[in-house]
N, C-alpha and C positions, 0 to 999 in steps of 0.2 A: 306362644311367642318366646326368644329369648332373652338371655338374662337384660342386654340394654330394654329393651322396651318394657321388662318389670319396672327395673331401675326410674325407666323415664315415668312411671303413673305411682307411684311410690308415697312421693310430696303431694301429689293432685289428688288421692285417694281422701288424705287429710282433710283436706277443704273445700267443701263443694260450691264455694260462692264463686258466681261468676268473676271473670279474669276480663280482662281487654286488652289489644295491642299495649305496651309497656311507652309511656311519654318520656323523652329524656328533655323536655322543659318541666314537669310535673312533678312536685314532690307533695308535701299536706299539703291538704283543701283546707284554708284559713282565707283570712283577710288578707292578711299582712303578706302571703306570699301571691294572691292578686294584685297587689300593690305594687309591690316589685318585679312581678311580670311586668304590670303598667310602666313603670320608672325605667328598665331595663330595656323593654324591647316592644311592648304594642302603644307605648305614648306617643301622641306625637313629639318629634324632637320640639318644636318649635312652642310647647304645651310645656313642655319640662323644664325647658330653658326660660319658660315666663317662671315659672315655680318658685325654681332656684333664686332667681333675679329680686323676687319675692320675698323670700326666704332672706335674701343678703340684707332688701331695703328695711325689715324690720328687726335684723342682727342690728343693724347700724343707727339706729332709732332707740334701741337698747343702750347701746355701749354708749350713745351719747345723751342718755337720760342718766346713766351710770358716771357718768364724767369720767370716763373710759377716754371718749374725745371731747373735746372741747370746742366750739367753732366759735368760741369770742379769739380763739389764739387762732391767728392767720399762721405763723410758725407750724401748728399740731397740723392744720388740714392739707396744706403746701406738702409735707412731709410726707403724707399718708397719700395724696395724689402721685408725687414723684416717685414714693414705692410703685406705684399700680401701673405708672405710665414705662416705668423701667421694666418693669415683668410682662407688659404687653409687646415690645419688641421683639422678643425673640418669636411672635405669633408669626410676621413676617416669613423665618425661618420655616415655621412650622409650614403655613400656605405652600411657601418653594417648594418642600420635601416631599408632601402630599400630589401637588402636580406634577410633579417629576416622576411620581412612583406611577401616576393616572399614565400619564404620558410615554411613559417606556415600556408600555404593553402597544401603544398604539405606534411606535417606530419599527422601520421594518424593511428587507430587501423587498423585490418581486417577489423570489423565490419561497421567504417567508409568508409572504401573504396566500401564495400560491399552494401551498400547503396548508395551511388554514382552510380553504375555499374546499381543498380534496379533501380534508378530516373533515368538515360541517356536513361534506354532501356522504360522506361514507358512513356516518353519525346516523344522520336523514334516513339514506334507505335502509340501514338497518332496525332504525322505529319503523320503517314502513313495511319491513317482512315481518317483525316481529307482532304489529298492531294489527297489520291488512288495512289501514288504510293512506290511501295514495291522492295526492300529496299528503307528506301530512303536514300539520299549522306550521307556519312562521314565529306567530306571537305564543312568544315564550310561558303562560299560563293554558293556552291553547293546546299544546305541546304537552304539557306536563300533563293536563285534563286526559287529553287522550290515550297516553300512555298510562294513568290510572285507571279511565275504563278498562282495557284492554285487561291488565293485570285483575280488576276485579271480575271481568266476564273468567278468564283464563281460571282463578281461584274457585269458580262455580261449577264452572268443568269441568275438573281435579274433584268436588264434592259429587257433582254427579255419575261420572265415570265409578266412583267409587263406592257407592252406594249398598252395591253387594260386593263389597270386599269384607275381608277378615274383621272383624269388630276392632280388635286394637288401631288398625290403620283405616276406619269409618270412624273410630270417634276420634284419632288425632287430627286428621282431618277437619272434620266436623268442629273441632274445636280452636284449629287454625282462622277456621272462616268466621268462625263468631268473634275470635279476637281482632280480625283485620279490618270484617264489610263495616265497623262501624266508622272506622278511620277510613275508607276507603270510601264512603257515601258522604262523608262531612267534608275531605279532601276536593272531591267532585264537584258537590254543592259551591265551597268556596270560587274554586276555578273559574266556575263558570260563571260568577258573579264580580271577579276583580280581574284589574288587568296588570300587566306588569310594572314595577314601580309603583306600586302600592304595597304597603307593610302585609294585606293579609295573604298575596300568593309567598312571601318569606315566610310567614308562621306556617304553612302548608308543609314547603320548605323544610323547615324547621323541628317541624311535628312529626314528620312521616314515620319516620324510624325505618328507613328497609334495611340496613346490615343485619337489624334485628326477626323481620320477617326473612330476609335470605336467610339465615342462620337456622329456623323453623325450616324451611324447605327443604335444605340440608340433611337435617337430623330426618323428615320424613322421608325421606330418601334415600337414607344409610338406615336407617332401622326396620324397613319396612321391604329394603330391594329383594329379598325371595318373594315378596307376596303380591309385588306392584304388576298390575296387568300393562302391557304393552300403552296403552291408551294413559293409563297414569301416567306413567312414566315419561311419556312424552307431557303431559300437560305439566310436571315437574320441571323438568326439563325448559319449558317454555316461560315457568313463572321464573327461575335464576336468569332467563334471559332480559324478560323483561323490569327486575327488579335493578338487573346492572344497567339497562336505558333509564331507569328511573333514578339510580342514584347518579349518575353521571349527567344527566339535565341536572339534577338536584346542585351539584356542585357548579357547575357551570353557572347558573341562573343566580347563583348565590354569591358569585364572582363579581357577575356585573352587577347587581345590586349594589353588593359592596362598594365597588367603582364609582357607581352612581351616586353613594349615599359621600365617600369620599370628594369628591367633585361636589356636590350642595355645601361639605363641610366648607371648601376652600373658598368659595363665593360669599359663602355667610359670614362666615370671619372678617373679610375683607368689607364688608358691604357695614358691620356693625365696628370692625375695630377702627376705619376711618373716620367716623365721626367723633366716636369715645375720644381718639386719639388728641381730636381737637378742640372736645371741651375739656378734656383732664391739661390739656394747655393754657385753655384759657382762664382755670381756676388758680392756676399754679402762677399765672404773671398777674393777674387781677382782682386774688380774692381781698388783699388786703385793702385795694379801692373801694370791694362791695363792702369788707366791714365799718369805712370811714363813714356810709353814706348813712349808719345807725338804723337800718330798718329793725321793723316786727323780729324780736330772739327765735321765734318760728319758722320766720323767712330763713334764717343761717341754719337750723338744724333741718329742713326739710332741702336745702341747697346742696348741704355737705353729705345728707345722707343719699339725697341721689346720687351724685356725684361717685362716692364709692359703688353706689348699683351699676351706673353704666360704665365704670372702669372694671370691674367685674364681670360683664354682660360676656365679652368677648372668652375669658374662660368659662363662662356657664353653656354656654354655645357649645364647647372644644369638649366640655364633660358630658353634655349631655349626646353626643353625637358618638362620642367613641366608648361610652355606657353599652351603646348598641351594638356597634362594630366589634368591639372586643367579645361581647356576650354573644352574638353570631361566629362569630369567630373559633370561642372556647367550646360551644356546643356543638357544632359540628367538625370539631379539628380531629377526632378518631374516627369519624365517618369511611372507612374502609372496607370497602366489601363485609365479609362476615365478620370481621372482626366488632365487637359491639363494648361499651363501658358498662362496668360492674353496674355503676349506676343505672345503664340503663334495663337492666335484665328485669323480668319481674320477682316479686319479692322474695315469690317460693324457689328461684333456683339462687340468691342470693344468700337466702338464709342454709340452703344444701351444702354451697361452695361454702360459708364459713362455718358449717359444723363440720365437714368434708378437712378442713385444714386444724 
């Protein structure tokens, strides 16, 4: 072979431990970065935000065992509600902003829509020349399943057409499949067991990596084109096809998810900041009544420390919702065709690229 394909088995000679498709959610195997998966992006939000909520009612349990606060001064807790209830108003703002941005995807001429209807079915039957099957799903994890079959039968293909090829282009290959069928059976497996709007077809999502497998079909296909028989070549050929149906569901599904999870934000807010809004009211005109009436020194510190949890609630809500969003968001923002994050490469062309510079 020539000089690239030395170049390409150069690193890999080095180390003969198995490899796997490369995670760009994945970095060390530890706790603490299970943890923060969890916190980030497979908790529920609704789990997180009791957490936090949690987390505040025993800060505040502190600081008033600390005489941090005080709740014999009706003065210190008045003060520290009308901070909380002045920082909630602008949530108002936030809810508009959020429906507004939902909302100006969904406005539109005829003609706009009408165009949309021709790109969805033009979308359609090109998974369906690409996959052979017809119709194909509607629901969005269906869709995605299918078109990972396809791309995994197609990858087996590619191995077996290739079978007696040249050795450098039978074990890049060869080694292609062992790094992809494992993401590519777990991928599967998921699909077919969630439906969409649930958090596990996003980490599918998420997880995939295809600029990074397009990127691998690439290189075997530029390093290997004197030796590729008519039959590879087309099964090459046929997996950049399907990898750009795959990354372009990918983005799409990830859209209206977002959408979707946007839209929950604005209802929860509003569902939890109106009530907050009317007890942080009614401590602010009333506490000094409840302190006249001398009850249990327990009674006022178990009062006031709620108090700050549920005037808090409404930001633990807005944190832990857009924890996700932003984190879907920043992990998929280079998702571009071949183009792939340093991050996400695996180690050995990482460690090449920075001895290389």
């Amino acid at each position: 072979m020539g000089e690239e394909s030395t170049q390409r088995h150069e690193v890999a000679d080095e180390d003969d431990t198995p490899q796997s498709q490369p995670d760009p959610l994945v970095g060390a195997e530890s706790r603490i970065d299970a943890w923060l998966h969890w916190l980030y992006l497979h908790g529920d939000r609704r789990a997180v935000s009791g957490l936090m909520l949690v987390a505040t009612f025993v800060v505040s349990l502190t600081l008033i065992r600390s005489s941090l606060i005080t709740p014999a001064e009706a003065d210190d807790v008045v003060a520290i509600s009308s901070t909380l209830i002045g920082g909630m108003l602008p949530f108002i703002t936030v809810v508009l902003a959020i429906n507004q941005l939902i909302l100006s995807e969904e406005f539109g001429t005829t003609g706009a829509f009408f165009e949309r209807i021709e790109e969805t079915a033009d979308f359609r039957k090109s998974i369906e020349s690409h996959t052979g099957v017809r119709p194909s799903p509607a629901e969005p994890s269906a869709l995605l399943r299918t078109l990972i079959e396809a791309k995994r039968r197609t990858t087996l293909g590619l191995q077996n057409v290739c079978s007696d090829a040249e050795t450098e282009l039978r074990e890049d290959v060869e080694e292609f499949v062992s790094m992809t069928a494992p993401r590519d059976d777990d991928s599967i497996d998921s699909l077919g067991e969630s439906t969409f709007g649930t958090f596990e077809v996003i980490s599918v999502i998420l997880h995939y990596n295809d600029p990074w497998q397009l990127q691998e079909v690439r290189k075997i296909r530029e390093y290997h084109r004197f030796d590729l028989s008519a039959a590879a070549d087309d099964q090459l050929e046929r997996l950049e096809e399907l990898l750009g149906d795959i990354h372009v569901a990918r983005q799409y599904f990830k859209t209206v998810y977002m959408q979707q999870e946007l839209a929950d934000l604005s209802k929860i807010l509003l569902y939890v900041g109106f009530p907050t809004l009317l007890a942080g009211a009614f401590i602010v005109l009333s506490y000094g009544n409840l302190l006249a009436l001398e009850l249990h020194p327990y009674v006022y510190v178990v009062v006031v420390a709620a108090t700050i949890t549920a005037l808090f609630s409404p930001f633990a809500v807005l944190l832990a919702y857009v924890l996700r969003i932003a984190t879907i968001a920043r992990r998929t923002a280079a998702d571009f065709g071949p183009f792939v994050l340093q991050q996400q490469l695996p180690r050995e062309e990482v460690e090449t690229s920075d001895a290389g510079d």
